[in-house]
C-alpha positions as CSV (number, residue, x, y, z in Angstrom):
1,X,34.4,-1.0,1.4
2,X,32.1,-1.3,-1.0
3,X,30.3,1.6,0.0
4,X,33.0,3.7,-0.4
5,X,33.8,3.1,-3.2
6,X,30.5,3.5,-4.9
7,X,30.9,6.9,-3.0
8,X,34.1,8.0,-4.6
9,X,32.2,7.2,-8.5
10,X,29.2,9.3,-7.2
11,X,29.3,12.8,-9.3
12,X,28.5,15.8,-7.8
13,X,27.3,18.6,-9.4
14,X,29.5,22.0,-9.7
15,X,28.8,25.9,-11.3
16,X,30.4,25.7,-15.2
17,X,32.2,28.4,-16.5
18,X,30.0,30.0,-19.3
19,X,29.8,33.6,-20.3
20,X,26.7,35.7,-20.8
21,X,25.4,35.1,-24.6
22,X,24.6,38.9,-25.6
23,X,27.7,39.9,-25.1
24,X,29.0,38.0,-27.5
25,X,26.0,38.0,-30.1
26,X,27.3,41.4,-30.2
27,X,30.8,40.4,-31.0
28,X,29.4,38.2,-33.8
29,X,27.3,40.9,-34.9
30,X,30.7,43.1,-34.9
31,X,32.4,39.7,-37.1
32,X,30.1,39.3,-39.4
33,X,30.0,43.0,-40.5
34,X,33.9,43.5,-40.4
35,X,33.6,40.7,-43.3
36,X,30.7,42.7,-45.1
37,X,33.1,45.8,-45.0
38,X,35.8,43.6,-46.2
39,X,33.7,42.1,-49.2
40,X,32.6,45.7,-50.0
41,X,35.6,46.6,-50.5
42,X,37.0,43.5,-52.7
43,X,33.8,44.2,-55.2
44,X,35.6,47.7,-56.0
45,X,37.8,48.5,-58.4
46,X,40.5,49.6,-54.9
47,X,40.7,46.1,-53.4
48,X,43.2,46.0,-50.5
49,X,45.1,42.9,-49.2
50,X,43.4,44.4,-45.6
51,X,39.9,43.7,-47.1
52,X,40.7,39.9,-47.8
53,X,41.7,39.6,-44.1
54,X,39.1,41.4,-43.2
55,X,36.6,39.0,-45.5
56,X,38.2,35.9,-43.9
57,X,39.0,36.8,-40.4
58,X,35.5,38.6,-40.0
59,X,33.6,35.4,-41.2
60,X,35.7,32.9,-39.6
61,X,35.2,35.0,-36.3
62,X,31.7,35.3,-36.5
63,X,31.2,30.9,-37.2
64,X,33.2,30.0,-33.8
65,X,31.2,32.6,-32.0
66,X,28.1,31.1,-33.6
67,X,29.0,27.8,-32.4
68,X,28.9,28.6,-28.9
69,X,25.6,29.9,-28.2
70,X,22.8,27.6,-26.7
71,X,19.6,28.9,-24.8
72,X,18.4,27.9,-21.2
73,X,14.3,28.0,-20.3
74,X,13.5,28.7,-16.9
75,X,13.9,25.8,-14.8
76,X,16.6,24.3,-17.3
77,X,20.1,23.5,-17.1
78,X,22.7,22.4,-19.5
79,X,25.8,20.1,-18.0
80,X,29.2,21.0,-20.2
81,X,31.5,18.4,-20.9
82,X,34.8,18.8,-22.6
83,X,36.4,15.0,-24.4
84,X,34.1,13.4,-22.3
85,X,35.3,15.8,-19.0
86,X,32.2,16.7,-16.7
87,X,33.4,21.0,-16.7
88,X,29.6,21.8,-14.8
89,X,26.4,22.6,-15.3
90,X,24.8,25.9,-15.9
91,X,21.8,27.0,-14.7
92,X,21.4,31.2,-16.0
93,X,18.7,31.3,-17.6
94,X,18.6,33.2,-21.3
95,X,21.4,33.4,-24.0
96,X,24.6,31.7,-23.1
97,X,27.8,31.2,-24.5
98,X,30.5,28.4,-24.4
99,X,33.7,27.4,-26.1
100,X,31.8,25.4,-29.2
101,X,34.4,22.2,-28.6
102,X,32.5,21.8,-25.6
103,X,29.2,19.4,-25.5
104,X,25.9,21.4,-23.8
105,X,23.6,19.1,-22.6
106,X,20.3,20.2,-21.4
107,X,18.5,18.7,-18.5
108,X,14.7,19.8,-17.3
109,X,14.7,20.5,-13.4
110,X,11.0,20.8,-13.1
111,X,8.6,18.3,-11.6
112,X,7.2,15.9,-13.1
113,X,3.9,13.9,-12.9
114,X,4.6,10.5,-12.9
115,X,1.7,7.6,-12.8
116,X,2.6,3.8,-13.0
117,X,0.7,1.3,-14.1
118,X,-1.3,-0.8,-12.5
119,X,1.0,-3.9,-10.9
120,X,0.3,-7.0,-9.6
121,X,1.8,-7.4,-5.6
122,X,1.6,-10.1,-2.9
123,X,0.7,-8.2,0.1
124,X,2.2,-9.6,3.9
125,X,-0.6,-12.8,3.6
126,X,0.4,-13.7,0.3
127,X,-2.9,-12.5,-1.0
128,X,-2.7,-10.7,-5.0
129,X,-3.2,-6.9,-5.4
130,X,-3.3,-4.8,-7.5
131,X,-1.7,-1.1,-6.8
132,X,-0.4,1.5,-9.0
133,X,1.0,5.3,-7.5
134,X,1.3,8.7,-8.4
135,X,5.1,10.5,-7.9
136,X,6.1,13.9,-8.7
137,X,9.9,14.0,-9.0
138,X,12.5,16.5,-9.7
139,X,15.9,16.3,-10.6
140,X,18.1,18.5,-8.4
141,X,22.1,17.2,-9.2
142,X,22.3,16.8,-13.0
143,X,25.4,15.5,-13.0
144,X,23.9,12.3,-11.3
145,X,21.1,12.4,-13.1
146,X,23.1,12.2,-16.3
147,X,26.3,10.0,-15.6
148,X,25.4,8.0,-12.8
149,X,22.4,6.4,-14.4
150,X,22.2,5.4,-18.1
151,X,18.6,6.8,-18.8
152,X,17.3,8.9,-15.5
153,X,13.9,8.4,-16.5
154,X,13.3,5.1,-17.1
155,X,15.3,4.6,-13.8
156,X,12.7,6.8,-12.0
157,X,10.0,4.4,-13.6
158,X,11.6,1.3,-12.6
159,X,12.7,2.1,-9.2
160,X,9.1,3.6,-8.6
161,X,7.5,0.0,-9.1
162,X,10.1,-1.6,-7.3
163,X,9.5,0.8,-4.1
164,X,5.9,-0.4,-4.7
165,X,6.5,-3.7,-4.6
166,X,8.6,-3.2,-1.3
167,X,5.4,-1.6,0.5
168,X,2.9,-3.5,-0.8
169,X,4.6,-6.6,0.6
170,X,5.2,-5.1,3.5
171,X,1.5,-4.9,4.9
172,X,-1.7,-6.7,4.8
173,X,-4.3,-5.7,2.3
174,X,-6.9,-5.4,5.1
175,X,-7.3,-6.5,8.4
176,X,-10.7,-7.4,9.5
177,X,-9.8,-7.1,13.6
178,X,-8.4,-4.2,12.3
179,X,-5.4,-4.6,15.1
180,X,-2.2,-4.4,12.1
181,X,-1.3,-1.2,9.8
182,X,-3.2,-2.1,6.5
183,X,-2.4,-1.1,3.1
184,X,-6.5,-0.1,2.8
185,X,-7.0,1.7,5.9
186,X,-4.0,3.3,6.8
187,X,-3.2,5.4,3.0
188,X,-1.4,8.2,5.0
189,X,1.0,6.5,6.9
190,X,1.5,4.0,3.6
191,X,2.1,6.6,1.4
192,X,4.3,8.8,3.5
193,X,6.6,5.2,4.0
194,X,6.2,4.6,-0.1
195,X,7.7,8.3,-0.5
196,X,10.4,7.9,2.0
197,X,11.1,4.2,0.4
198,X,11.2,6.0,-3.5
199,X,13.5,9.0,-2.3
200,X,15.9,6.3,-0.8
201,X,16.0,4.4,-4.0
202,X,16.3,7.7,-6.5
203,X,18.5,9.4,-4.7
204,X,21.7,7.9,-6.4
205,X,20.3,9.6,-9.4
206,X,19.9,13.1,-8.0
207,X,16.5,13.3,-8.0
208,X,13.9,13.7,-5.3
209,X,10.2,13.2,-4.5
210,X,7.8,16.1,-3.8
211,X,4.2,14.2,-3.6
212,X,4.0,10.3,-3.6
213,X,0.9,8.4,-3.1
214,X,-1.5,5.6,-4.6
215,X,-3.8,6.3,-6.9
216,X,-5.5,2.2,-7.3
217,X,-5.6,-0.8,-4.7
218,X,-7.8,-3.4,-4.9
219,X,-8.2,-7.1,-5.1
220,X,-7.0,-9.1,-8.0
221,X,-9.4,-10.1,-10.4
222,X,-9.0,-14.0,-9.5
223,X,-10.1,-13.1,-5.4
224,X,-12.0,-10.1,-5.8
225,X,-15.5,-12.1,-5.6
226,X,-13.9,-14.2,-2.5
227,X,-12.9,-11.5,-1.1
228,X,-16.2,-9.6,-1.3
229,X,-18.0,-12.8,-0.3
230,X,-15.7,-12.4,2.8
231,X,-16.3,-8.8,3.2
232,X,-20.0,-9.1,3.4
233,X,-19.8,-12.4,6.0
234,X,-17.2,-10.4,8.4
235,X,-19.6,-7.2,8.3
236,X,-23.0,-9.6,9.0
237,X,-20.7,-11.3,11.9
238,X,-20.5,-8.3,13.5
239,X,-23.8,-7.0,12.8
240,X,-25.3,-10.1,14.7
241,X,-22.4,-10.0,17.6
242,X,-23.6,-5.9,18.2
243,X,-27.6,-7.0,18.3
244,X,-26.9,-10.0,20.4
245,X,-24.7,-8.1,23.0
246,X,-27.6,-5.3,22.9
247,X,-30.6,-8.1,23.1
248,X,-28.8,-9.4,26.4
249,X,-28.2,-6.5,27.9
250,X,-32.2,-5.8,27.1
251,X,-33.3,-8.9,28.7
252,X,-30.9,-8.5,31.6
253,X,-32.4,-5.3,32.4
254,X,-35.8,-6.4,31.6
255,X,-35.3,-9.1,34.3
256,X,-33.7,-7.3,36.6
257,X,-36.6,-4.6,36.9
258,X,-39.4,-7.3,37.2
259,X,-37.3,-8.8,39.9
260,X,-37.0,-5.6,41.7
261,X,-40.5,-3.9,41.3
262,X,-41.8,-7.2,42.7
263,X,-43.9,-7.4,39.5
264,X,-43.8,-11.3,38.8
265,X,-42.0,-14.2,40.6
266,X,-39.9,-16.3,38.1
267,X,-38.7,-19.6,38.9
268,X,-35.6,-20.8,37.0
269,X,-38.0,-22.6,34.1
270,X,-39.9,-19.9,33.7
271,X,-37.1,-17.0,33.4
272,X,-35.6,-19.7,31.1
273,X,-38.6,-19.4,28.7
274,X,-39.2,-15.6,29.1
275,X,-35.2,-14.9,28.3
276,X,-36.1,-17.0,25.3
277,X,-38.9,-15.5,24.1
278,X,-37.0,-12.0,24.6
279,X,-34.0,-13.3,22.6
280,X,-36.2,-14.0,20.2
281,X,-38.2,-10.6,19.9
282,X,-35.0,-8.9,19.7
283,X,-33.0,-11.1,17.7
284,X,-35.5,-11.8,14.8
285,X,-35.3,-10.2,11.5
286,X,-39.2,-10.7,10.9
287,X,-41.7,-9.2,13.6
288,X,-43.2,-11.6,15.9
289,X,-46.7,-12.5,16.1
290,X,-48.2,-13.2,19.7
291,X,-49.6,-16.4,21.0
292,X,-52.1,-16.4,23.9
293,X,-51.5,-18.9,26.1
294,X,-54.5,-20.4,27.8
295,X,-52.9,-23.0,29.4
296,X,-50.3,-23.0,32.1
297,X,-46.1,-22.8,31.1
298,X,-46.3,-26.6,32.7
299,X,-49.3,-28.2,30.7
């Protein structure tokens, strides 16, 4: 019920009834000079009744035709109200002219470049961000944009962080098993879902979103050094788990080909200290220095 009712407020926008301006700059021009004839003729010495309604029709004319005119850029529009009565918007570009008792109100319809500032967001594990975004917006129903919303943009501005917020609570910052969507690794898909979440919210003002993305994510300030510190200990985790699968493999084959090529017999202590010693060849970060042993493996 609700719904509907916020549906039958909504306003839509409609074509206004306005008349090409040159036309009647013309008729002005045609005014104003009928009262400059007039006045001619009152400065002589054969003034006419005629002349003085030609003096004060002429001029009075030529004001209410003056007070109708208003000019329209490309990509402008002007919404015409009469008493506080939405009559339309037009969107002709050049001179136009309206009845002067009604109110022209202009509205820009081209894009515009919109970057927030930097916000603070709990991401999907509660840990603090920092994101900020990039819109370029449009308005494309004036009559939303102007009496459906109290100030259209600051309500793009507002509902811009909000639909940041929304997102960047939505996912993790980063995922180190990188098995979930991630705010840091996945920018497409995030972006395309912060556009779709901005044109949902700006929509009840007319407006709509060509290009949406984020332009800053990172780490608050208070867990950026934990966070790097992390970084750095998840990347050498997996540095040692690649050499160490690689090292076993290399000892596995080792042994295997000794055992096949009939090159040495190992018993179980032996192999033992040979997988060892392999391990750590392979594994060390310094290089190894040999030891000759003159002795036996036993004594």
């Amino acid at each position: 019920m609700a719904d509907e009712v916020i549906a039958l407020k909504a306003s839509r926008e409609r074509a206004a009834s306005t008349m090409s301006g040159y036309l009647m700059l013309l008729l002005a021009l045609l005014s104003a000079g009928a009262a400059v004839y007039g006045f001619t003729g009152l400065a002589g010495n054969a003034a006419e009744v005629a002349d003085v309604w030609l003096v004060i029709g002429g001029a009075l004319l030529a004001i209410f035709i003056a007070g109708g005119f208003f000019m329209l850029q490309p990509n402008q529009a002007a919404a015409i109200t009469l008493f506080g009565d939405y009559r339309g918007t037009d969107r002709t570009t050049g001179l136009r002219w309206v009845w002067p008792w009604m109110i022209r109100k202009r509205v820009s319809v081209r894009a515009v470049n919109f970057i927030s500032d930097r916000i603070k967001v709990n991401d999907q594990r509660g840990n603090p961000i920092e994101m900020a975004a990039q819109v370029v917006w449009r308005v494309i129903d004036t009559a939303q944009a102007l009496f459906d919303v109290d100030d259209y943009r600051n309500f793009v501005k507002v509902q811009v962080e909000v639909a940041i917020r929304t997102i960047g609570s939505r996912y993790p910052y980063d995922d180190f098993e990188h098995k979930d969507v991630t705010l840091r690794g996945h920018l497409d898909e995030v972006g395309a879902e912060l556009r779709k979440e901005v044109i949902e919210r700006l929509a009840v003002a007319g407006i709509t979103v060509d290009e949406c993305g984020f332009t800053h994510m990172a780490y608050a300030q208070e867990i950026a050094g934990a966070m790097l510190r992390r970084q750095q200990a998840q990347a050498i985790v997996a540095a040692r788990r690649t050499l160490v699968d690689g090292a076993v493999g290399m000892v596995e084959m080792a042994l295997d080909a000794l055992s096949e090529k009939n090159v040495v017999h190992l018993d179980d202590e032996r192999r033992a200290a040979m997988v060892s010693n392999l391990m750590v060849v392979l594994c060390g970060e310094r290089d190894t220095q040999p030891v000759v042993n003159t002795g036996t493996l036993y004594t």
